[in-house]
TORVEX-911470 format. One record per residue (C-alpha): residue number from 1; residue in one letter; x, y, z. Coordinates in Angstrom, 2 decimals. Example, Ala and Ser with C-alpha at 12.3 -4.5 7.8 and 13.67 -1.06 7.14 Angstrom:
+-----+---------+---------+---------+---------+
: num : residuo :      px :      py :      pz :
+-----+---------+---------+---------+---------+
:   1 :       A :   12.30 :   -4.50 :    7.80 :
:   2 :       S :   13.67 :   -1.06 :    7.14 :
+-----+---------+---------+---------+---------+
//
This chain:
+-----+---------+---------+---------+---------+
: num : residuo :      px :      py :      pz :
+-----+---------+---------+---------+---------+
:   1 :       X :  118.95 :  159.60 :  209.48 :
:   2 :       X :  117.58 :  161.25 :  212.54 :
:   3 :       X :  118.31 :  158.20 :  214.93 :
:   4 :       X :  121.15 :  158.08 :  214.03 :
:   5 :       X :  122.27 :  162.00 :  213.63 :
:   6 :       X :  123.39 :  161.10 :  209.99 :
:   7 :       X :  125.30 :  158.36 :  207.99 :
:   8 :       X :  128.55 :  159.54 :  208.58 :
:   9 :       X :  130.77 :  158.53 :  211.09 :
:  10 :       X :  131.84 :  162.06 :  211.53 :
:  11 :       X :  128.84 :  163.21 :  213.50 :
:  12 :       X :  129.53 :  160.19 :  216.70 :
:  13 :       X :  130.73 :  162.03 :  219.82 :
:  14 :       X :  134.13 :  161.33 :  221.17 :
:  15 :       X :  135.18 :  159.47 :  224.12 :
:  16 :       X :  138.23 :  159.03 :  226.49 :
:  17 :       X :  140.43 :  156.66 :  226.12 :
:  18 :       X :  139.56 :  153.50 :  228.27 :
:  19 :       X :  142.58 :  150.69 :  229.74 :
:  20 :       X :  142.89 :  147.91 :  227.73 :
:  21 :       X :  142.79 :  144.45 :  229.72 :
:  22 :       X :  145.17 :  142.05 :  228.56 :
:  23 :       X :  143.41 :  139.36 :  227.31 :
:  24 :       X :  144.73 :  135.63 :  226.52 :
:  25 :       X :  144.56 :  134.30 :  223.33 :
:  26 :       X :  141.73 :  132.03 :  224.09 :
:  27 :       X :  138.47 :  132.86 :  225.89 :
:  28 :       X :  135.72 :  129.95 :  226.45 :
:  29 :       X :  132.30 :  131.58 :  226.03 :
:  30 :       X :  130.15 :  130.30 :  228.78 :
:  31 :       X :  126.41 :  130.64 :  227.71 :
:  32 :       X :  124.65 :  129.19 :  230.92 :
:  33 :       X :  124.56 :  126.97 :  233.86 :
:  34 :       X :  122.09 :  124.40 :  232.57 :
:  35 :       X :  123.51 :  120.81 :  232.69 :
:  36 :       X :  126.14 :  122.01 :  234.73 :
:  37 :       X :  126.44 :  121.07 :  238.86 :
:  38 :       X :  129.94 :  123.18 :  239.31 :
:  39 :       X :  132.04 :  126.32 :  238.68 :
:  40 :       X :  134.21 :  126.10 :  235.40 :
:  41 :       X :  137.87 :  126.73 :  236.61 :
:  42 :       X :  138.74 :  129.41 :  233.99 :
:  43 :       X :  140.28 :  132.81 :  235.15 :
:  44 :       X :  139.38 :  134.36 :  231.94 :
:  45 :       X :  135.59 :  133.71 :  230.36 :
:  46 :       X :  133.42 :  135.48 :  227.77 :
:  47 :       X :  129.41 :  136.08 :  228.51 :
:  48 :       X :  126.78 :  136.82 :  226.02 :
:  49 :       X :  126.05 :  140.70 :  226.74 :
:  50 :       X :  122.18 :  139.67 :  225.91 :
:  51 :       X :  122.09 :  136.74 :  228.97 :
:  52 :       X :  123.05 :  139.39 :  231.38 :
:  53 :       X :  121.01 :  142.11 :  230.55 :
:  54 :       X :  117.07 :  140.97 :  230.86 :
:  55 :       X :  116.17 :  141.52 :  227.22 :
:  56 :       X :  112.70 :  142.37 :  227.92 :
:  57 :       X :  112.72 :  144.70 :  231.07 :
:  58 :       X :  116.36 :  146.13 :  230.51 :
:  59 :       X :  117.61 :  145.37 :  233.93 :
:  60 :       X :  120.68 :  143.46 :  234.58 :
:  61 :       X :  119.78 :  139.76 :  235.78 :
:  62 :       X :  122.40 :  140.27 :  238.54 :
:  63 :       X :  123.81 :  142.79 :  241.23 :
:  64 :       X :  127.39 :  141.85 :  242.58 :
:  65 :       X :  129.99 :  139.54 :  241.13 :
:  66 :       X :  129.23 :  136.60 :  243.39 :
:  67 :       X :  125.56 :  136.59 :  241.78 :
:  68 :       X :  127.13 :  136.70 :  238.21 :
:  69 :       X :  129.34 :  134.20 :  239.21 :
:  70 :       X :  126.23 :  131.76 :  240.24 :
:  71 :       X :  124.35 :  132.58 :  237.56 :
:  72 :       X :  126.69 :  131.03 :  235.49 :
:  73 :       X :  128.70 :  129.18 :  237.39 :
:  74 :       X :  132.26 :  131.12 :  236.79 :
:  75 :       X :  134.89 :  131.98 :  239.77 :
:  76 :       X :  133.69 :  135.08 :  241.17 :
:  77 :       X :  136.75 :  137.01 :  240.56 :
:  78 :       X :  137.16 :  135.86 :  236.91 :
:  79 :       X :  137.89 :  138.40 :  234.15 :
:  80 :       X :  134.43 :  138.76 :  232.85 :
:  81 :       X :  134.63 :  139.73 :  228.75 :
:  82 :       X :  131.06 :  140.67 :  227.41 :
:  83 :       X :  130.11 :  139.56 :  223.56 :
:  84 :       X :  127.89 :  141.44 :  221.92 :
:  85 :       X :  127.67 :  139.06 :  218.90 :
:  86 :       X :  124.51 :  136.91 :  218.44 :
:  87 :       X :  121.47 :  137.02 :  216.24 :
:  88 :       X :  119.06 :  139.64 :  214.77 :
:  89 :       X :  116.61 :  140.05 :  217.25 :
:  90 :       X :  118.63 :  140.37 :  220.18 :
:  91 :       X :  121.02 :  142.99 :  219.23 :
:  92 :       X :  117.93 :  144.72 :  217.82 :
:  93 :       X :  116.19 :  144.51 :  220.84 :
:  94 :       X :  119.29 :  146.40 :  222.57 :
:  95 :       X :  118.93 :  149.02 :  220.54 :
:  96 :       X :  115.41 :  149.37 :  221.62 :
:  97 :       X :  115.99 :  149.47 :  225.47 :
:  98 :       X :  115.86 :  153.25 :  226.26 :
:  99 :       X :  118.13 :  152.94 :  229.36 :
: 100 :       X :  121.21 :  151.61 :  227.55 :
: 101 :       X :  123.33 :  154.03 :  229.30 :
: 102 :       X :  122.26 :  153.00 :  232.69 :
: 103 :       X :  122.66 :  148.96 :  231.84 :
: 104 :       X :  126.32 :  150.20 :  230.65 :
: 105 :       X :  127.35 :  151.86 :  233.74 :
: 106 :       X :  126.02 :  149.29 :  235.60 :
: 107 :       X :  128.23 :  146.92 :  234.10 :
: 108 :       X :  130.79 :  148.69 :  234.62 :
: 109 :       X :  130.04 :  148.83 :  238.00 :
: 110 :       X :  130.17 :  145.33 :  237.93 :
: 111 :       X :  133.92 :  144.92 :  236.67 :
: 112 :       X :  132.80 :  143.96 :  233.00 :
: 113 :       X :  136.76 :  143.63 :  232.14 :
: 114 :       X :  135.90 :  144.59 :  228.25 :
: 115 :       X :  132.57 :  143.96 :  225.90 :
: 116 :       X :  132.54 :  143.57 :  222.10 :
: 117 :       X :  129.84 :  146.14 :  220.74 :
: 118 :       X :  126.67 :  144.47 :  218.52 :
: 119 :       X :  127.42 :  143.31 :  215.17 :
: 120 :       X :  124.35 :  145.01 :  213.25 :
: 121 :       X :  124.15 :  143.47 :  209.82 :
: 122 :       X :  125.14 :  144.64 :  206.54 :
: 123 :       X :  123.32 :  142.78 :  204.25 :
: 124 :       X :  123.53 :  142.62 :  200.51 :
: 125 :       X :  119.76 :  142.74 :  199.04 :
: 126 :       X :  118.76 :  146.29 :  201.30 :
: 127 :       X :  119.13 :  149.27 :  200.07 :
: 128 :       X :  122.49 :  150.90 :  200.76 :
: 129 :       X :  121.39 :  153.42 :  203.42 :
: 130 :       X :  120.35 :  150.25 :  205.38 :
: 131 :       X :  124.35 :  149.38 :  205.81 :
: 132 :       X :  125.21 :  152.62 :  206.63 :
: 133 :       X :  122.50 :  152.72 :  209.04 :
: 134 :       X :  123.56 :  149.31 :  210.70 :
: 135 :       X :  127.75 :  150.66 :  211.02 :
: 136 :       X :  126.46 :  154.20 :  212.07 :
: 137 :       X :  124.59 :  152.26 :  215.22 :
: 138 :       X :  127.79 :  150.16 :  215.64 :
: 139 :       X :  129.74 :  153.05 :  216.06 :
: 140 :       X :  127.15 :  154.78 :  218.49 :
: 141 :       X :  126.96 :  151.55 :  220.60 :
: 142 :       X :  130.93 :  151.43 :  221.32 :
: 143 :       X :  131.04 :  155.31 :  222.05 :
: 144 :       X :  127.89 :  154.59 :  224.63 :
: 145 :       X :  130.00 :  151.58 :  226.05 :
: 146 :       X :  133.43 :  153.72 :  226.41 :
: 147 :       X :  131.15 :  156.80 :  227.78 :
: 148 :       X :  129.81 :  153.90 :  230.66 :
: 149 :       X :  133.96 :  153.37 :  231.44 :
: 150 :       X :  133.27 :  150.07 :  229.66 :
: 151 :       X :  136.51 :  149.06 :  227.55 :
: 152 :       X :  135.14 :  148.07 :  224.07 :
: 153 :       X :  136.20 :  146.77 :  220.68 :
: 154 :       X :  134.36 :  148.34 :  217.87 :
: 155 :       X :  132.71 :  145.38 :  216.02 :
: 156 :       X :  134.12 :  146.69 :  212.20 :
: 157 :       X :  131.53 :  144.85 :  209.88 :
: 158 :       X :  131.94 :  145.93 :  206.55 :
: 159 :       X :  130.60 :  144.24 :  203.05 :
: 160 :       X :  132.58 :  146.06 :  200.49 :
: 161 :       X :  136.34 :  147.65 :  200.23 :
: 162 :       X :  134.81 :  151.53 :  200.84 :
: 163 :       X :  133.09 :  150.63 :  204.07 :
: 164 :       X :  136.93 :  148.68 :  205.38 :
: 165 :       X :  138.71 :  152.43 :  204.23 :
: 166 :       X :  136.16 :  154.31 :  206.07 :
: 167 :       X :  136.72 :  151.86 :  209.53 :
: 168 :       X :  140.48 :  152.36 :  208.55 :
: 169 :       X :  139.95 :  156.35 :  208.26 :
: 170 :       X :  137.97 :  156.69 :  211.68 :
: 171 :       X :  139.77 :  154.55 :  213.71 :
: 172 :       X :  143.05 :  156.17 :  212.54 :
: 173 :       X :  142.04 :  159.42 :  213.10 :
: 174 :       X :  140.88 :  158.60 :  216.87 :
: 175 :       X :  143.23 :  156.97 :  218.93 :
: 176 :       X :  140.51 :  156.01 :  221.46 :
: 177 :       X :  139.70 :  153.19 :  219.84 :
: 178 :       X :  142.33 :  150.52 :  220.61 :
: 179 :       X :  140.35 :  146.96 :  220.22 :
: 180 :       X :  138.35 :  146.26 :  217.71 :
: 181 :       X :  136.13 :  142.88 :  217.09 :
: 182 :       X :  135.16 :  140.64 :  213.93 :
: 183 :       X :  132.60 :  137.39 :  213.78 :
: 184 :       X :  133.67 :  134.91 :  211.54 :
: 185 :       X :  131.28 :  132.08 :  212.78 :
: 186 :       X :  128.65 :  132.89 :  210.19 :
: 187 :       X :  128.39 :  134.90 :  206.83 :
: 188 :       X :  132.18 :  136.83 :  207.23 :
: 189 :       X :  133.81 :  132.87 :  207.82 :
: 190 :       X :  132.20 :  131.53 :  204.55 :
: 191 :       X :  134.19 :  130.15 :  201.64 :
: 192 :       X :  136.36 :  132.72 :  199.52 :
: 193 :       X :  134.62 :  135.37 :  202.23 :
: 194 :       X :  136.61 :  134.85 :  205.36 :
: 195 :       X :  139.78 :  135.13 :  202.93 :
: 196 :       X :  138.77 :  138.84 :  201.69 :
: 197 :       X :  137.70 :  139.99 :  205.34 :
: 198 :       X :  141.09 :  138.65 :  206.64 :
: 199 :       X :  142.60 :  140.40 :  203.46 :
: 200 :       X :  140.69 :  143.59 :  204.65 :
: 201 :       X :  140.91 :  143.52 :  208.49 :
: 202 :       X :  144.95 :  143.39 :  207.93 :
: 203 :       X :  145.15 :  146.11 :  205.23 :
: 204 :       X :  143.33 :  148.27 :  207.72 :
: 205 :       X :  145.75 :  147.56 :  210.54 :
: 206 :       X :  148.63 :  148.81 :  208.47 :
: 207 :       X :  146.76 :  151.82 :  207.54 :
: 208 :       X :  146.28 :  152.87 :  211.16 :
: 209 :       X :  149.72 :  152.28 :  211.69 :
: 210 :       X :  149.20 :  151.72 :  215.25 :
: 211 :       X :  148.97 :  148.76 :  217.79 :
: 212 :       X :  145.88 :  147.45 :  217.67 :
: 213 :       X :  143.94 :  144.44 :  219.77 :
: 214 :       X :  141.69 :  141.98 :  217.50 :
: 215 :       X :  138.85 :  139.72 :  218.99 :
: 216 :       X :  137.03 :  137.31 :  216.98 :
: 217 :       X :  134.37 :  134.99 :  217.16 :
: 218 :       X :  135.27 :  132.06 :  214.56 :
: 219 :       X :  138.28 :  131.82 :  212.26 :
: 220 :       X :  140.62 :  130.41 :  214.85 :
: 221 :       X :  142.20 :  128.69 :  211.79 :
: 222 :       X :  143.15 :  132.48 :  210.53 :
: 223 :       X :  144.48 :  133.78 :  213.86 :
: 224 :       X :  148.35 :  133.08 :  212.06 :
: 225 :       X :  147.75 :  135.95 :  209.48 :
: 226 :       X :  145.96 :  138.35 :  211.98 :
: 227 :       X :  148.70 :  137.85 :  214.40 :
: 228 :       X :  151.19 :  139.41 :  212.04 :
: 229 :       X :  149.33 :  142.45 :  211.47 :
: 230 :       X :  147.41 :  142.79 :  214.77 :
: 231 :       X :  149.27 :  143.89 :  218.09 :
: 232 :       X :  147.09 :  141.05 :  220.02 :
: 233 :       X :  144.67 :  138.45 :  218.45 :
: 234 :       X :  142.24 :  137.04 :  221.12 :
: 235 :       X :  139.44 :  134.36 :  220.21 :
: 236 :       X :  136.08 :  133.95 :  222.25 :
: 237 :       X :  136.05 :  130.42 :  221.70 :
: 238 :       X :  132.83 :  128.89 :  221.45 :
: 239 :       X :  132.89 :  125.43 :  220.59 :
: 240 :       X :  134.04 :  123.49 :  223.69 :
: 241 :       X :  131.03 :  125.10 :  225.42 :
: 242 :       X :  128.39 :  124.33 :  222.70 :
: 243 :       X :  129.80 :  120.85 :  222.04 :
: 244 :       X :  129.55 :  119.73 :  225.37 :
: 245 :       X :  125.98 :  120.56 :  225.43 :
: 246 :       X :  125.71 :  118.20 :  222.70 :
: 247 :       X :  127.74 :  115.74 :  224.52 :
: 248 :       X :  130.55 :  115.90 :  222.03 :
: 249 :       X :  134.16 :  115.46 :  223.83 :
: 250 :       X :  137.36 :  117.32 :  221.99 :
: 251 :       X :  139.88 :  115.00 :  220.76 :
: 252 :       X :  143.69 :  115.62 :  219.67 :
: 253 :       X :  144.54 :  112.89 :  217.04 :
: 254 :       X :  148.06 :  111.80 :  216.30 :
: 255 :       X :  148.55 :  114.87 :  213.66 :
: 256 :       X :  147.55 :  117.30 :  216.44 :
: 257 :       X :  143.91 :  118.25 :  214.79 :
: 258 :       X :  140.77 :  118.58 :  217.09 :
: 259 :       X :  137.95 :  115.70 :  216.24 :
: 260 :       X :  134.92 :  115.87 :  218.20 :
: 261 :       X :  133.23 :  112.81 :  219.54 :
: 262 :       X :  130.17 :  111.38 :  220.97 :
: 263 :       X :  130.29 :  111.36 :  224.37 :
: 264 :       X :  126.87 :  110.62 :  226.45 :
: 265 :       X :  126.34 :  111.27 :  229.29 :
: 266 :       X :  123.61 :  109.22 :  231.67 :
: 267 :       X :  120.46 :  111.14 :  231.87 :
: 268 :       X :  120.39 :  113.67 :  234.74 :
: 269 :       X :  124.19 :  113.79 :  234.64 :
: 270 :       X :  125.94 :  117.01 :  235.12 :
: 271 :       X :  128.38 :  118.06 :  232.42 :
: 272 :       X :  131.13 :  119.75 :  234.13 :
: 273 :       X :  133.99 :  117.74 :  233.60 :
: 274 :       X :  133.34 :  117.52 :  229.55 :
: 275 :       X :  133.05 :  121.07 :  229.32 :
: 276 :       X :  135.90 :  121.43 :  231.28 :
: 277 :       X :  137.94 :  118.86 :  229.31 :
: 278 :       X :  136.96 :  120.36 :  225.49 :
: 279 :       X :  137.96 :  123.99 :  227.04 :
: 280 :       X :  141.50 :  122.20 :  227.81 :
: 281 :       X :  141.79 :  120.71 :  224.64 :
: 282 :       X :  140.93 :  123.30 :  222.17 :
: 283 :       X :  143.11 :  125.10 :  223.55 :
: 284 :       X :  145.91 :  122.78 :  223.50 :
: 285 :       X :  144.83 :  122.38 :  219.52 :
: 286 :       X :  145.16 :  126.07 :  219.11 :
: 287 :       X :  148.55 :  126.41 :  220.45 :
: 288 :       X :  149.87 :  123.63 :  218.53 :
: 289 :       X :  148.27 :  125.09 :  215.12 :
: 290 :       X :  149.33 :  128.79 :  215.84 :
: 291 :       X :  152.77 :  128.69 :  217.54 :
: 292 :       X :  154.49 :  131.15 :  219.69 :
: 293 :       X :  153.09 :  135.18 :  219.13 :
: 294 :       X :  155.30 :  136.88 :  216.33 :
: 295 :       X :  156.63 :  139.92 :  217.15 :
: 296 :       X :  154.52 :  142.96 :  215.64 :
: 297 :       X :  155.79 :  145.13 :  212.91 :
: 298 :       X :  153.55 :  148.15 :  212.14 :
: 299 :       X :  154.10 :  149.33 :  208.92 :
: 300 :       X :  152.00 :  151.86 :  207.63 :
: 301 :       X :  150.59 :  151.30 :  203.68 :
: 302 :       X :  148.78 :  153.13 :  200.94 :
: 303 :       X :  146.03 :  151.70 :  199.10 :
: 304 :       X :  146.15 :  152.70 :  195.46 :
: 305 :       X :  142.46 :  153.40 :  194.72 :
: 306 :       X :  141.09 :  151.85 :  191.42 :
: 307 :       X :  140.29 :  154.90 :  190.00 :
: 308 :       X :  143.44 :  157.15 :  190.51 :
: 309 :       X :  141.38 :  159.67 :  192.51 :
: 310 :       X :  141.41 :  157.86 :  196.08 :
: 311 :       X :  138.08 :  156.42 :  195.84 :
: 312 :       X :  136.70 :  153.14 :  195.04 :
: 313 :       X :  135.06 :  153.03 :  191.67 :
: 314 :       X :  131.67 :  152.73 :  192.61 :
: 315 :       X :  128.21 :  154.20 :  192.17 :
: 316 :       X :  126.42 :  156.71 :  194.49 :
: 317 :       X :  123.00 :  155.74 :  195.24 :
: 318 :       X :  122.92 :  158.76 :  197.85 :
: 319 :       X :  123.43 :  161.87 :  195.68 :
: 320 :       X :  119.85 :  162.83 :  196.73 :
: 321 :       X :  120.83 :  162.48 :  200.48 :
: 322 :       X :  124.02 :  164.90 :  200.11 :
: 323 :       X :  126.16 :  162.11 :  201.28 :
: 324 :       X :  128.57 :  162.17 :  198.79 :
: 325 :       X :  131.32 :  161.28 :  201.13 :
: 326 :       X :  129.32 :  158.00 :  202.38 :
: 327 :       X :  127.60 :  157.44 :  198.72 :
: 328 :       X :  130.52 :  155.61 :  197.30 :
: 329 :       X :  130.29 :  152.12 :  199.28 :
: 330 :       X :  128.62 :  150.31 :  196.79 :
: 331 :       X :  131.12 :  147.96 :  194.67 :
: 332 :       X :  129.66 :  147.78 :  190.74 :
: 333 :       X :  131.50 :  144.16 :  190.92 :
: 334 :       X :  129.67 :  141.56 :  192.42 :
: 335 :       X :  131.77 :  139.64 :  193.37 :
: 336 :       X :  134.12 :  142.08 :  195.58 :
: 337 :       X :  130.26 :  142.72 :  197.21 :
: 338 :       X :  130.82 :  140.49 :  200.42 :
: 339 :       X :  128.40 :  140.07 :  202.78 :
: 340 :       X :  129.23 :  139.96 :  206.40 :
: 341 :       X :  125.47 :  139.04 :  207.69 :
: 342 :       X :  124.50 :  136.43 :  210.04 :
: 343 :       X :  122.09 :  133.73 :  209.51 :
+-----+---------+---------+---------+---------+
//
């Protein structure tokens, strides 16, 4: 409660408002150089905020664009997009560094185009503090990244219906925040789940009412339905990157879906031209499955609460804490209790 100057969302400082790039709909996510002999001809790429930033001393690994570029092999001048998705202990680890401000103006000296804040879990079996812990430090980590002049997209992970009404209620209530970023890849993209977060990241769109710019990680396949509700939908694409490491090459079959084959390579051999081909051809799949961008219609909507009272009916485990206003995220039904954790 200290750390984090309270559960609610109320108590996180404001920021200015920070230029939104525009983004296209696809961004390969380059991880590294390894394997690779030349730079990957893509204007637009996405980096993994925790290969940039030295983990374990805080510093950034590089000083000027041309060493960025080298380091992993981009152009240079490319429009750099930082992810902060990946596993526990790095984004952890982040929020142990005690000069986070001074890595974040850093990168924005170093023309970091936008970055996608950490995805802190919100696990089911913790107690429910522990979520509201995890989107309190999401929200402090985007209003650390704006305060650096770093455009950001707040990473909204939720687990029930309360916690996607109170994104919905702070985000419409500061105009600020303009992008905002989902992972699908792992526990919000399984089964009936990636259906109800879908479901919930659109209902909260139309209760903005505003534009607002979407970027996922996973769940190209749902980019259709997002588009419709979303001003702009942009996927860091990760596949073509991580197959080719695995020497699997992207294929189109005759009904236009993407099939991944082996595709060895002699030993020694750089892998330049695969990972350049399965960048080319996922995103030729994508186009053919999504189509031509709809034109956006912002409508804003009203949620009827179950109760009749505006509020979820659900049980406060936080009465004790005087945090009636955050105590009602728990759903009593388990299965509207989705879990949007990674593995």
């Amino acid at each position: 409660m200290r750390e984090v100057g309270g559960l609610s969302f109320k108590t996180a400082p404001r920021v200015p408002a920070r230029s939104v790039p525009q983004l296209p709909e696809i961004i390969p996510l380059v991880d590294h150089r390894y394997g690779r002999a030349s730079t990957l001809n893509e204007p637009v790429v996405a980096l993994s905020l925790y290969e940039v930033v030295n983990m374990a001393t805080g510093a950034l690994h590089v000083r000027s664009r041309q060493a960025l570029g080298d380091r992993f092999l981009i152009p240079p001048d490319a429009t750099v997009i930082l992810s902060g998705v990946d596993k526990d202990g790095p984004i952890e680890r982040w929020w142990e560094l005690p000069n986070r401000r001074e890595i974040l103006a850093g990168l924005a000296r170093l023309g970091v185009a936008a970055a996608t804040t950490p995805n802190y879990s919100v696990l089911t079996d913790p107690p429910r503090t522990d979520n509201l812990y995890a989107m309190k430090r999401i929200l402090l980590a985007w209003t650390e990244m704006a305060a650096a002049g770093l455009p950001a997209a707040l990473h909204v992970n939720a687990r029930t219906d309360q916690d996607y009404k109170r994104w919905g209620e702070l985000i419409a209530k500061r105009p600020e925040i303009e992008m905002l970023a989902f992972e699908f890849a792992t526990g919000g993209g399984r089964g009936e789940r990636i259906d109800w977060h879908v479901e919930q990241l659109c209902k909260l769109a139309d209760r903005v009412g505003r534009p607002l710019i979407l970027m996922i990680r996973g769940g190209g396949r749902k980019i259709g339905g997002l588009r419709r509700h979303f001003a702009h939908v942009t996927l860091i694409e990760t596949e073509a990157f991580a197959r080719a490491i695995r020497r699997r090459r992207a294929v189109l079959t005759e009904a236009g879906r993407l099939r991944w084959a082996p595709s060895p390579t002699p030993k020694g051999a750089p892998i330049d031209d695969l990972v350049a081909h399965n960048v080319e051809i996922v995103r030729a799949a994508h186009e053919l499955a999504v189509g031509p961008t709809p034109r956006l219609s912002v409508v804003a909507t009203t949620r009827r609460a179950p109760d009749g009272h505006d509020q979820s009916i659900q049980p406060s485990l936080l009465g004790d804490l005087e945090l009636s206003a955050e105590a009602g995220g728990v759903a009593p039904e388990p299965q509207r209790v989705i879990a949007a954790a990674k593995t």
